[in-house]
C-alpha positions in Angstrom: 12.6 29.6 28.2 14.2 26.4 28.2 12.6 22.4 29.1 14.3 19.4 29.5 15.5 16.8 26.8 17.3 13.8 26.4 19.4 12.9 23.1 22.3 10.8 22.3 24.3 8.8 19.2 24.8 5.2 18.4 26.2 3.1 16.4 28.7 3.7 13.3 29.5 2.2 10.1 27.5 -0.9 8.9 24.0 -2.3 8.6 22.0 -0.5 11.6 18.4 -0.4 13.3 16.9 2.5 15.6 13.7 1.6 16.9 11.1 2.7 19.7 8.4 2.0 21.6 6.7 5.0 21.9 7.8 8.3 24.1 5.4 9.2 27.4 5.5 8.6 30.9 5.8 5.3 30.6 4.8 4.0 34.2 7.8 1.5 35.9 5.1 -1.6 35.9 5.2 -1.6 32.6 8.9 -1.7 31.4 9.4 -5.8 31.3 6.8 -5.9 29.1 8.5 -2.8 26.9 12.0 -4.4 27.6 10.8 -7.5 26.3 8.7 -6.4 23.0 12.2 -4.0 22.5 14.3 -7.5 23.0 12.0 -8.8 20.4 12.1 -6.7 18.1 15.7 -6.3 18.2 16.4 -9.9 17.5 14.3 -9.3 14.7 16.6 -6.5 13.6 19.3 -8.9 13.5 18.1 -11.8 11.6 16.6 -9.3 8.9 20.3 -8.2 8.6 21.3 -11.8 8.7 19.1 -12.4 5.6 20.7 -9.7 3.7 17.0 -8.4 3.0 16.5 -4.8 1.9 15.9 -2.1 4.7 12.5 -1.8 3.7 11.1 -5.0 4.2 14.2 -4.8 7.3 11.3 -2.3 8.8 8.6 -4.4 8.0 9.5 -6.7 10.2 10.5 -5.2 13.2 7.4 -2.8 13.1 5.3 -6.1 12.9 7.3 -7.7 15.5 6.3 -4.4 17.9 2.7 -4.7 16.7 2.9 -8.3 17.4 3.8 -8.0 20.8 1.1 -6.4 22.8 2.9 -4.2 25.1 2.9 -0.9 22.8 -0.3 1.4 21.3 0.3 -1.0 18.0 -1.3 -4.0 16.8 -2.8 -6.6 19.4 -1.6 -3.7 22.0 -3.8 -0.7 20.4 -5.8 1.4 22.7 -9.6 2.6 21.7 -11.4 4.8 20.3 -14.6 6.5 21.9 -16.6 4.1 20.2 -14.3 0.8 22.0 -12.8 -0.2 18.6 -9.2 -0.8 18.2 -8.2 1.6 15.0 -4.8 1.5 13.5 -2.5 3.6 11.5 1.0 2.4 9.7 3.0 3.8 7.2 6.6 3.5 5.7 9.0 4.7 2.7 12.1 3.7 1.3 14.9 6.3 0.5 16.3 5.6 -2.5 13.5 5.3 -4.0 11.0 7.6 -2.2 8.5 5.2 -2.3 6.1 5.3 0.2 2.6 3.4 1.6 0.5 4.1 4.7 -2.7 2.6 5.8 -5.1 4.8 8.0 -8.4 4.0 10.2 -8.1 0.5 9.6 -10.0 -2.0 12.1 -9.6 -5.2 10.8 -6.0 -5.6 10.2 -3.6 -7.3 12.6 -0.3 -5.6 10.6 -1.3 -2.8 9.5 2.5 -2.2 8.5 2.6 -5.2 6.3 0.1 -3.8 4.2 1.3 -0.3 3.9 4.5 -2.3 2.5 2.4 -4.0 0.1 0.8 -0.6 -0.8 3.8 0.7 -1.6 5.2 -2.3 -3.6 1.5 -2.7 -5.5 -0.3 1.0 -5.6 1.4 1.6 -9.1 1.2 4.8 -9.2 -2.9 4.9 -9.1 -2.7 4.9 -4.4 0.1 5.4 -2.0 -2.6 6.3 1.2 -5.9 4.4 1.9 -8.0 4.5 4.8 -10.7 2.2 6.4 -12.7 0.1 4.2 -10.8 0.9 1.2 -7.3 0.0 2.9 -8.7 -3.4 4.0 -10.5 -4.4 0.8 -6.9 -4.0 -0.9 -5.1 -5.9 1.9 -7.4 -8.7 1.3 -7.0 -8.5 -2.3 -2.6 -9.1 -1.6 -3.8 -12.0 0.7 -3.3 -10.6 4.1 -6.5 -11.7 6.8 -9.0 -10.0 7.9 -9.5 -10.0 11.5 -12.6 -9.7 13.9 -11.7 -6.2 15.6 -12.2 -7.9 19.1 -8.9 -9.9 18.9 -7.5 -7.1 18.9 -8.4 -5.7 21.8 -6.4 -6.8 24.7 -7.3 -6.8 28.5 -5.0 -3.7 29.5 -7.2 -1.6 27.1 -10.3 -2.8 28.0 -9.8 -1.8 31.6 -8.6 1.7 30.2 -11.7 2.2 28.2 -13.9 1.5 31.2 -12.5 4.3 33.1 -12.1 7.2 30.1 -15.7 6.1 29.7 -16.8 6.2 33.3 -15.2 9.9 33.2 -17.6 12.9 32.5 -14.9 14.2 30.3 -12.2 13.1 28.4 -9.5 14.8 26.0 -7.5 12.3 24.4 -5.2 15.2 23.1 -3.9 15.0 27.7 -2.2 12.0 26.8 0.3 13.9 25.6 1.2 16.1 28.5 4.0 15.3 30.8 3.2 12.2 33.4 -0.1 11.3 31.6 -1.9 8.6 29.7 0.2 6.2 27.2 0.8 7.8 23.9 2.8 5.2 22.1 3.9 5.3 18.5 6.3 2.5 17.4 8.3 2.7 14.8 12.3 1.7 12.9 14.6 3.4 10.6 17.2 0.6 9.1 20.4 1.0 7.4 21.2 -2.0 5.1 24.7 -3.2 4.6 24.0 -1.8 0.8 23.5 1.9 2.7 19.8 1.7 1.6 17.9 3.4 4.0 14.1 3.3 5.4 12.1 4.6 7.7 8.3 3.0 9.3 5.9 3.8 12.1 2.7 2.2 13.2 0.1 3.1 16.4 -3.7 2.7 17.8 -3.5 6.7 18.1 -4.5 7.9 21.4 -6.4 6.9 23.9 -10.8 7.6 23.7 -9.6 9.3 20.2 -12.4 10.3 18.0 -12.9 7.6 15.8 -11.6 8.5 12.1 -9.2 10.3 13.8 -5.6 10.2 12.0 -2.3 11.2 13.7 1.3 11.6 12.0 2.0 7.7 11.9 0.4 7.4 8.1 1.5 10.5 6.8 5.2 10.5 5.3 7.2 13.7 5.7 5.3 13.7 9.7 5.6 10.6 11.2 8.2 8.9 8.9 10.8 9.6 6.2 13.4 8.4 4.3 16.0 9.6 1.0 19.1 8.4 0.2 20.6 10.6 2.9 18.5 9.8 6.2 15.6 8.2 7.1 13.8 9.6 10.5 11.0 8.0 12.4 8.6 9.8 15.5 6.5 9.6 18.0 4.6 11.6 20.5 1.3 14.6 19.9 0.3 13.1 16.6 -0.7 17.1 15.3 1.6 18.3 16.6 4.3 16.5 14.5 1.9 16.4 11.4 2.2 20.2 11.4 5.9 20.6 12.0 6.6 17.9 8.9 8.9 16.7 11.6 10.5 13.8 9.8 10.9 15.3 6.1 12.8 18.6 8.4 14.9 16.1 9.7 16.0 14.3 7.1 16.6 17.3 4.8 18.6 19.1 7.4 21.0 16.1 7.6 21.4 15.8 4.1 22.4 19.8 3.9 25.5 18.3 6.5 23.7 18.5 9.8 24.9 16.6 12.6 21.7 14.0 13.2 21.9 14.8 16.9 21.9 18.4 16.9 19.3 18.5 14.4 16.6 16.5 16.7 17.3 18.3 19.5 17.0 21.7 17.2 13.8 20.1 15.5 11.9 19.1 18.8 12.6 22.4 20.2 11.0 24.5 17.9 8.1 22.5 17.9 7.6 22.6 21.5 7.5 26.6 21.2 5.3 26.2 18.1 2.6 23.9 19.0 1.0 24.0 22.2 -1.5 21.9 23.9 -4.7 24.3 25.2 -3.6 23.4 28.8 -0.5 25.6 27.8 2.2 23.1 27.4 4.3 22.8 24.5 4.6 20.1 22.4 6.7 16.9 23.3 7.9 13.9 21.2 11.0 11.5 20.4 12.5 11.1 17.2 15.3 9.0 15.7 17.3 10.0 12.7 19.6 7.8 10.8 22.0 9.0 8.3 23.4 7.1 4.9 26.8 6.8 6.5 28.1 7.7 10.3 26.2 7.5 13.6 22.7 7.5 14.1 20.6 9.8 17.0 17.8 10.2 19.1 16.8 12.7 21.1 13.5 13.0 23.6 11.5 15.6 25.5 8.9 13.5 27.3 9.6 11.8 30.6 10.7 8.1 28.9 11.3 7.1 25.8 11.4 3.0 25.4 14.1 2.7 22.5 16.8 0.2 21.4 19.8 -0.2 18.1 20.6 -3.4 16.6 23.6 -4.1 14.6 24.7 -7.2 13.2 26.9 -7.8 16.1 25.3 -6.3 19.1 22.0 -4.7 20.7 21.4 -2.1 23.7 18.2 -0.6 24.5 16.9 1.5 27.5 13.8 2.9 28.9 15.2 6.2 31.7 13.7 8.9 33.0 16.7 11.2 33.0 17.8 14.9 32.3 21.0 15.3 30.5 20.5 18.6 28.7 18.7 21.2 28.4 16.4 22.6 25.4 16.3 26.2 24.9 14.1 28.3 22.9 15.1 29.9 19.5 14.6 33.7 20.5 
């Protein structure tokens, strides 16, 4: 049995960014606003190389740039929960040191990534994870604002809560089906011109979630992760990745001398034919993976994927629904 998938390299030698902006059906009226939070982010990229700063805080920023920006399921762009609340999940980790911080459930925090980076600067030892109030009481204690949860819900998402909640039924889990509702992760992996690597993700989760309910996006090994040897970042069916440890696969099969391309592709066809939604549809995601030296890759398996590189010379991005391979099932 075989679906459809889209993967490719980029880049080289040298200081280098992969980042997304989440991998669904993204509709065509919405791709300025994703070309423009990717151009944003981006030009973040390249002044964080510009300033010689390490990759993790390289991450930081672009990650906050896409929460910042309002077009993605991040930040001021979050969708909400079944209760109308805007809930967030970040987390990140740094390769060579394995450091990691994630923040979870959190509804008062406009950069939810900042504090995860914080987190794992600051939990000595004694927290890496926190969720809700516990998360927010520490980001107040390192000086970061609380916010009133409605500025961060934005128009677009107001609308969309309207109509899940004039529905007799929702499942939030059908966002993740081909040609459905938004199910945006955003997210970097950054190689530094010292070859120091790290990997971040952030996301509101899906839309009319449970509230409490946590995806891959905090949790490193699923939605993120980095060594000295790769970092990987993902996004798509939050469980579905969780369970497959997507990122930590990745970025150990690269280090055993896997080509980063073949691997995603490999990696996102298993756990299509491994997790399936009850509707009967496998499981679809995007992933990027970056290695210590050499060309990064992503590969895809929903309809679009929003996604651009930055080096310290040049950035591309693209957003296409396209079919240039074909995935096909370990037998």
């Amino acid at each position: 049995m075989a679906f459809s998938g889209v993967s490719g390299t980029v880049g080289a030698t040298g200081p280098l960014t992969l980042l997304h902006g989440g991998a669904w059906a993204i509709p065509d009226a919405a791709l300025p606003d994703h070309r423009e939070g990717l151009v944003e982010a981006m030009a973040t990229a390249q002044s964080a190389f510009s300033d010689a700063v390490p990759a993790i805080d390289a991450v930081t920023r672009i990650v906050a740039a896409l929460e910042g920006h309002g077009a993605f399921d991040a930040g001021c762009g979050a969708m909400l929960n079944r209760a109308g609340e805007v809930e967030l999940d970040a987390g990140l980790m740094e390769g060579r040191t394995g450091r990691y911080g994630g923040v979870m459930a959190v509804q008062q925090l406009a950069h939810p990534i900042r504090v995860a980076c914080d987190l794992l600067h600051h939990g000595n030892g004694q927290a890496a994870l926190l969720a809700g109030e516990g998360a927010e009481a520490f980001a107040e204690r390192h000086g970061h604002p609380l916010v009133a949860n409605e500025t961060l819900i934005c128009e677009r998402e107001r609308q969309r809560y309207a109509e899940n909640l004039a529905e007799a039924a929702v499942d939030s889990s059908e966002s993740f089906l081909p040609d459905n509702a938004p199910s945006d992760t955003v997210g970097a992996v950054v190689r530094d011109a010292n070859g120091r690597l790290a990997a971040g993700t952030s996301t509101g989760g899906t839309p009319f979630k449970w509230p409490g309910r946590v995806g891959d996006s905090p949790l490193p090994g699923a939605g993120y992760y980095a060594t000295k040897d790769a970092a990987a970042c993902a996004t798509g069916w939050g469980e579905a990745i969780a369970g497959h440890s997507l990122c930590v696969r990745a970025v150990d099969a690269v280090a055993a001398g896997n080509a980063p391309q073949a691997v995603a592709e490999r990696l996102l066809t298993s756990m299509h034919e491994r997790y399936t939604h009850p509707r009967g549809e496998g499981a679809r995601a995007g992933l990027l993976v970056l290695p210590a030296t050499g060309p990064g890759a992503w590969a895809f398996t929903t309809p679009r994927m929003a996604r651009g590189v930055a080096t310290t010379t040049r950035t591309a991005m693209a957003i296409r629904r396209e079919t240039l391979f074909h995935l096909q099932h370990p037998s």
